[in-house]
N, C-alpha and C positions, 0 to 999 in steps of 0.2 A: 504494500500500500504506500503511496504515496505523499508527501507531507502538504498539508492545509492549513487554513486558517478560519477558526472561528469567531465573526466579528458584531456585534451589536452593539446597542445599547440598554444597561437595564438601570432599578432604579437610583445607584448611588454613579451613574453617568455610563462613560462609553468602557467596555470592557472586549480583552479578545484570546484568544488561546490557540498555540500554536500547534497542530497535533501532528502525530507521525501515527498513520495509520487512526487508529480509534483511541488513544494514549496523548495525551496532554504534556506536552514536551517543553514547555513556556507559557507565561501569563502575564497581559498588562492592563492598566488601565490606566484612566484618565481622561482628559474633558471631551475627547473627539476623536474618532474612529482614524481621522490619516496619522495623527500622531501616537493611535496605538500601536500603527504598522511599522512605523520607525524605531520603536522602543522593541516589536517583537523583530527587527532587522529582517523581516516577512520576506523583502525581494520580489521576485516574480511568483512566489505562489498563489496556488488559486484560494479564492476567499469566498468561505460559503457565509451571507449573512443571517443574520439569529434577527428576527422581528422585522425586515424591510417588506416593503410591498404592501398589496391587499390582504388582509387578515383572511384566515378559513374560515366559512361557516358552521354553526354547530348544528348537528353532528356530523364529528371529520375525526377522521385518522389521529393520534395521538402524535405519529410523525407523518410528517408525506413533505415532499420537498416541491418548491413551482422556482422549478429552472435553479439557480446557485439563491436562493433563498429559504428558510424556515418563516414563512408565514407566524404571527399572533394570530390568537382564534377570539372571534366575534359569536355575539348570542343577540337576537333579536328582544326577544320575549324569554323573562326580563332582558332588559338592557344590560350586556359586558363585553369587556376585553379581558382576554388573556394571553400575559406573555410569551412569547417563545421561549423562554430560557425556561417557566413553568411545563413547555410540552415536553422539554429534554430532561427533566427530575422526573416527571413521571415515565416518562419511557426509559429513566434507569431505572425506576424501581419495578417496572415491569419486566426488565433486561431478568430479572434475579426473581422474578416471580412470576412465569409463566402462566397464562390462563387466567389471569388472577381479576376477578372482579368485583367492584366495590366503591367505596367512596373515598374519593382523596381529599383529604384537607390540606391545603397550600400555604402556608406562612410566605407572601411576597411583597415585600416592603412593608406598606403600613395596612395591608387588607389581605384578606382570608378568603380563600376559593374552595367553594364547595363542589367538587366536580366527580359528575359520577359517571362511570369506565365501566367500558365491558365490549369483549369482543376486541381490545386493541383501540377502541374509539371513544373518544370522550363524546357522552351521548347529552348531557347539559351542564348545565351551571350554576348556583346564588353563589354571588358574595358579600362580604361582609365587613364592613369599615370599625367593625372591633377593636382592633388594635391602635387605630388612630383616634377612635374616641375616646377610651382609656387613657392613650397618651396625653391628650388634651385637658385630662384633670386635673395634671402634674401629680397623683399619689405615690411614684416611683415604684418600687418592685412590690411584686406580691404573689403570694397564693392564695386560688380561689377559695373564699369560704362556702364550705357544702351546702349548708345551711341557705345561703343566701342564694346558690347555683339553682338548689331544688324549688327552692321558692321562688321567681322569677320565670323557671321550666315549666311549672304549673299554672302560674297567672302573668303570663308575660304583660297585660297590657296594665301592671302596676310599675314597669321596671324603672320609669321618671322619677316616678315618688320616691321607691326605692334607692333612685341614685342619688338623689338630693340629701339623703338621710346619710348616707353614705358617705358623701362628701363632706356635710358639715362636720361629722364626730372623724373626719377624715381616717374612715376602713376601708385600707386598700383592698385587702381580701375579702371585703363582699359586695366591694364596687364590682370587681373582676368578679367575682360568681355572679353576679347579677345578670352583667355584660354578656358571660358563655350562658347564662342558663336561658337568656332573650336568644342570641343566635340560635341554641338549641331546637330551641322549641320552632324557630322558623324555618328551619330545616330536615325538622322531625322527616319527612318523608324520604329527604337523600340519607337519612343513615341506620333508619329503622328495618332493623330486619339484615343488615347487609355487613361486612365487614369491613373493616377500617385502615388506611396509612394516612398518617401524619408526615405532613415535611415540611419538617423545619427548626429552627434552633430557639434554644431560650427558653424564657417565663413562656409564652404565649403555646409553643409548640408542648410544651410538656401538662401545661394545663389543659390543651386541650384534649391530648393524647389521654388525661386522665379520666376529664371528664368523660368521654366517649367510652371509657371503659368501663366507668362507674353504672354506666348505664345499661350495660351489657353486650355494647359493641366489643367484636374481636381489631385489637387495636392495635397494630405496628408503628414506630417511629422512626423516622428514618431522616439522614442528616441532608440537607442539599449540594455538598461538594462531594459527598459520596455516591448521590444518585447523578450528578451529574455526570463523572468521568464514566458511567456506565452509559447515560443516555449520550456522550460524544459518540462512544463506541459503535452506539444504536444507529446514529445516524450515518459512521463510517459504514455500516455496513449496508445500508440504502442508499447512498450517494454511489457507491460503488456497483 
C-alpha cells in the first residue's frame, strides 16, 4: 500500500495524518489545511479529505468515499450534521466488532450523537447539546447524581426547575444527572432494547457509559484515537 494523506478539519481547527498503508505514520495540526501539508513535508502524495464536499444523506454507509473525499453525513428530519472524523470512530469500532448492531453514542466537541447502526449503515440520528449546556453553568467537574438522573428520566418536563435548584445550592452532580437523565428519556427509543458503544473520553463519556448501563443497556467504551487508527485502516482498505 501506498502512502497518503488524511486531511480535514475538525472541531479544535485543521488536523491531518500521514498514513502508510492503513497505519498513521505522522500527525499535524493547526489553523489551515496547506500548512498542515508542510508540517507533514506531504510532497506529492495523494490527499484523501475527511469532511469536504456535499455531506451523505441519512441513511448511508458508515464509510463510502465520493471521488478523494469522506463526505459528513446530513439528516433531514430532525435536522443534523455529522462529522467525518465521527464516521471513521465508528467504522473503527466496527473494524473490531463485526456485525455489530446498536446505538452509538458520540462524544464530538461540545454535542453528543445518538446514532443508530446496523447493517454497516448508520440508519438515523438525535443529538444532543448536553455537554455544552452543562458547560455553560461553569459547575466544573462532576459525577452524575443517580438520584437526580432517575428523577428527570421519569419526569423530564420538570428538568428547568430542576436545574435552577441545582445551580443555586451549586450541585454539580445532579445538574449533570439531570442533564443525562433529560437526554435519556428523549432518546429512550434509540437505546431501548439494543446495545451500546460509547466514544469518547472524560467526565461526559464515562457518565454516560454509566448511565446507559444502569439502565440495563449492554454498554462498551471505547477511546476515539483508538477507534480511529482502526477506522484509517477501514478506509485504506476501501480506497484501495
Amino acid at each position: 500500500m501506498s502512502d497518503w494523506v488524511a486531511l480535514g478539519r475538525d472541531t479544535g481547527g485543521a488536523v491531518g495524518y500521514i498514513l502508510r498503508g492503513g497505519q498513521v505514520a505522522g500527525q499535524a495540526e493547526g489553523a489551515g489545511t496547506a500548512a498542515i501539508l508542510g508540517q507533514l513535508n506531504a510532497g506529492d502524495l495523494p490527499v484523501l479529505r475527511i469532511g469536504s464536499g456535499g455531506p451523505s444523506v441519512l441513511p448511508a454507509p458508515v464509510l463510502a468515499l465520493e471521488g478523494a473525499t469522506l463526505p459528513s453525513l446530513t439528516q433531514t428530519q430532525p435536522a443534523d450534521v455529522i462529522s467525518a472524523w465521527v464516521r471513521l470512530w465508528v467504522a473503527g469500532y466496527l473494524g473490531s466488532h463485526p456485525n455489530w448492531d446498536g446505538v452509538v453514542c458520540v462524544l464530538h466537541g461540545d454535542v453528543l450523537h445518538w446514532l443508530h447502526v446496523s447493517a454497516d449503515e448508520v440508519i438515523s440520528s438525535a443529538t444532543s447539546l448536553t455537554p455544552r449546556l452543562f458547560e455553560c453553568l461553569g459547575l466544573g467537574e462532576a459525577t452524575p447524581d443517580e438520584q437526580a438522573l432517575a428523577d428527570t428520566l421519569s419526569r423530564p418536563e420538570r428538568l428547568m426547575t430542576h436545574l435552577r435548584a441545582a445551580e443555586v445550592s451549586g450541585d454539580a452532580g445532579a445538574c449533570l444527572g439531570h442533564f443525562i437523565g433529560a437526554d435519556l428519556a428523549a432518546t429512550r427509543a434509540y437505546w431501548l432494547g439494543q446495545q451500546a458503544v460509547v466514544i469518547g473520553e472524560g467526565m461526559f463519556a464515562k457518565a454516560y457509559a454509566q448511565a446507559l448501563a444502569a439502565q440495563g443497556v449492554p454498554t462498551d467504551l471505547a477511546i476515539p484515537d483508538e477507534v480511529l487508527q482502526r477506522g484509517f485502516a477501514a478506509l485504506a482498505a476501501l480506497k484501495d
